[in-house]
C-alpha positions as CSV (number, residue, x, y, z in Angstrom):
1,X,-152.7,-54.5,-68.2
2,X,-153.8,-57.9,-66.9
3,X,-156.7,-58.6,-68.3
4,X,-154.8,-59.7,-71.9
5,X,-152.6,-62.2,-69.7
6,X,-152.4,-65.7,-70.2
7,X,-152.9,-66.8,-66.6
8,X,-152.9,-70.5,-66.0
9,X,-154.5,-70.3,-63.0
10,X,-155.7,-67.0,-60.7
11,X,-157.0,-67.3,-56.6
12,X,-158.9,-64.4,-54.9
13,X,-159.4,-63.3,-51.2
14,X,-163.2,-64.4,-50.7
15,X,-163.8,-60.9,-50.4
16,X,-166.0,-59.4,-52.3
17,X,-163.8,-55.9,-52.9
18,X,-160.5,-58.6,-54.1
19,X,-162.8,-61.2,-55.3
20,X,-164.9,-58.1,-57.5
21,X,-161.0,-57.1,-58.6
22,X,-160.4,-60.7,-59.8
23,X,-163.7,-61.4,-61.8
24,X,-163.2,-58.0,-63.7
25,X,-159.2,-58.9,-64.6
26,X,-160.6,-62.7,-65.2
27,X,-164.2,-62.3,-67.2
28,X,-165.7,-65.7,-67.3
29,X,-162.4,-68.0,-67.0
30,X,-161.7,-69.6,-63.6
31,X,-161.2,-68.3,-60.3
32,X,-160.9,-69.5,-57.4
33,X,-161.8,-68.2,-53.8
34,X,-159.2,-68.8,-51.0
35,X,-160.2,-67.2,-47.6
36,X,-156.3,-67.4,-47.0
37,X,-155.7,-64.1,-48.9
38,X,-158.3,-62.7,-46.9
39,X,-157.0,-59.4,-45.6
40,X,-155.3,-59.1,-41.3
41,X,-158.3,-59.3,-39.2
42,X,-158.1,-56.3,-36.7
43,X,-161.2,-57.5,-34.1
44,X,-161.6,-54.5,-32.1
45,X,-159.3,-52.0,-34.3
46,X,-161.4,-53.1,-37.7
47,X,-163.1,-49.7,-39.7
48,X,-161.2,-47.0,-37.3
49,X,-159.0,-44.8,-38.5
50,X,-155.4,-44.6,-36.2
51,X,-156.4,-41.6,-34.2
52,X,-159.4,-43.6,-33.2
53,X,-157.9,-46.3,-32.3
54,X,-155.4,-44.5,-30.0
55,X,-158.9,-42.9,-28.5
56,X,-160.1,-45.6,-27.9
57,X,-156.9,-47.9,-27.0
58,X,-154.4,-45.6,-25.6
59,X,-152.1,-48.1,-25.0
60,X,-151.6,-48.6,-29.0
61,X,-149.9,-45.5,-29.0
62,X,-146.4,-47.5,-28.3
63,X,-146.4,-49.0,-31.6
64,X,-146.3,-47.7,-35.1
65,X,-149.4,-47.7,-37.4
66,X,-147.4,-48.8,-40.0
67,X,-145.4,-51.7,-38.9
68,X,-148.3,-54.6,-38.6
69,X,-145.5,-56.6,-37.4
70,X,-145.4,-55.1,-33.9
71,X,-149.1,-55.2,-33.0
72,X,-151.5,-57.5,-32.1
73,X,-155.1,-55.8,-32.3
74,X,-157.7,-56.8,-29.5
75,X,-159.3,-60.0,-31.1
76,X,-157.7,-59.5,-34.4
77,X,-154.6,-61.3,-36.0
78,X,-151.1,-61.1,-35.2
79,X,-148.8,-60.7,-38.4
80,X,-147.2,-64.1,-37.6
81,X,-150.7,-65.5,-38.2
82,X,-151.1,-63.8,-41.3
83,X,-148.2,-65.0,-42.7
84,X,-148.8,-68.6,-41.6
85,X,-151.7,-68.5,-43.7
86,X,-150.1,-67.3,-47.1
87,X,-147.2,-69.4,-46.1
88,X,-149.7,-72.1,-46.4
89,X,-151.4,-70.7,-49.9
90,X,-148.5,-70.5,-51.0
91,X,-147.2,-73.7,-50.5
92,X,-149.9,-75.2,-51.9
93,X,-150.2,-72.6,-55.3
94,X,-146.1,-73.9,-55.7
95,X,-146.9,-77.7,-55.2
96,X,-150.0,-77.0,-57.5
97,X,-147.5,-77.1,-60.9
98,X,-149.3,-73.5,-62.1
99,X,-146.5,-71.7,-63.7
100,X,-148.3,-68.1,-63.8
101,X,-150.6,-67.1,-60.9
102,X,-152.5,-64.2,-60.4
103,X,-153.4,-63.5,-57.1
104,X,-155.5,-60.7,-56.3
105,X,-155.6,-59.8,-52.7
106,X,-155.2,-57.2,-49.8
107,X,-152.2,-55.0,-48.4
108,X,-152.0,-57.4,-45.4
109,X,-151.6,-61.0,-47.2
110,X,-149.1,-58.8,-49.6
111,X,-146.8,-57.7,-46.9
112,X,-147.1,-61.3,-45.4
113,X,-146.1,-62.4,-49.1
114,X,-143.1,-60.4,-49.4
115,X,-141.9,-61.3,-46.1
116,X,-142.1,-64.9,-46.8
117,X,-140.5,-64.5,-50.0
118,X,-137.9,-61.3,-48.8
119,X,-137.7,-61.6,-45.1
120,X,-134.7,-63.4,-44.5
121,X,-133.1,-60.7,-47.0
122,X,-134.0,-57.6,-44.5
123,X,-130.8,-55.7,-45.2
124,X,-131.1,-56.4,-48.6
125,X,-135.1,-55.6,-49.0
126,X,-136.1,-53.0,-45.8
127,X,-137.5,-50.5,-48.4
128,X,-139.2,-53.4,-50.2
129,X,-140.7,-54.8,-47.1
130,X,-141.9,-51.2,-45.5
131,X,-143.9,-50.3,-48.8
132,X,-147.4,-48.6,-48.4
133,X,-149.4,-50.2,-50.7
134,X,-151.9,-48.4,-53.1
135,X,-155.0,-49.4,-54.2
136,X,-155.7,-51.6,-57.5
137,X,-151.6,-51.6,-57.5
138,X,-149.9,-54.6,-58.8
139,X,-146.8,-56.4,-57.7
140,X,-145.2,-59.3,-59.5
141,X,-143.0,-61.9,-57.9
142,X,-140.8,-64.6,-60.3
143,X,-140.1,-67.8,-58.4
144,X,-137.4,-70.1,-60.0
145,X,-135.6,-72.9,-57.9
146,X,-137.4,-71.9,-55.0
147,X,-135.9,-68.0,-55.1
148,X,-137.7,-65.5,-55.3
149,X,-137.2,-62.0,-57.5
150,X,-139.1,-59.0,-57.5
151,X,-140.1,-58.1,-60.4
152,X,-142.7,-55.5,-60.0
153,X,-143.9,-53.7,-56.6
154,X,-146.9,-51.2,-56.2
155,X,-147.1,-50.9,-59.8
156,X,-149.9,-48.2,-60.6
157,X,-148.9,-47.2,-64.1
158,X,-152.0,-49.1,-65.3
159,X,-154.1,-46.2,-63.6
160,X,-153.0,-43.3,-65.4
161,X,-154.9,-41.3,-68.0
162,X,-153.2,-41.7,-71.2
């Protein structure tokens, strides 16, 4: 699916899981590592599962497990950090000239994405901006005139058997 894709220029989390991702979509052509698409750090949350984490931080139980928005794990990121930072990469991917970008990244980074791009469209994009990401998904964002248009979102098709 992306592999045939003329890409004139693809970044990775430093990752190894995204980074792994990337090298298999790119072969031998160039890829660059930006620790900016690095997944949401959760410091004292990071490898439990939800009920662990209510076990072990009782207090977590006010928030929802889905909405990163409205937690701040023990050591780990706040969304408002996380989006900084893609904020940042992508700032610097637009002022780069590269007309198609593949970016191959985590759920967190992607939320933070779509809520830079979608955010100030909540009404128009809740459904967008709540969306559980699956695994080797792929979501596709145009950007023209500095607007943004969804194109594709959690796209698994590529992972049926045929």
């Amino acid at each position: 699916m992306l592999r045939g894709e003329d890409f004139d220029h693809a970044v990775s989390s430093d990752l190894s899981r995204a980074y792994d991702t990337a090298r298999a979509i790119r072969g031998d052509l160039p890829l660059e590592r930006d620790e900016r698409w690095r997944e949401f750090a959760f410091g004292a949350w990071e490898g439990l599962t939800w009920e662990q984490i209510l076990e072990r931080f009782p207090e977590a139980a006010d928030q929802q497990w889905s909405v990163a928005k409205r937690y701040a794990p023990p050591g780990g990121e706040t969304f408002e950090s996380v989006q900084a930072r893609v904020s940042h990469a992508l700032d610097d991917l637009a002022a780069s000239g590269h007309a198609n970008v593949l970016i191959v990244t985590h759920a967190g980074p992607l939320h933070a994405m779509l809520h830079t791009f979608f955010g100030n469209r909540e009404s128009e994009y809740q459904e967008v901006l709540a969306v559980r990401f699956s695994p080797a998904s792929v979501t596709r964002v145009e950007v023209a005139g500095g607007r943004a248009q969804l194109v594709a979102l959690n796209d698994v098709a590529h992972l049926t058997m045929e």
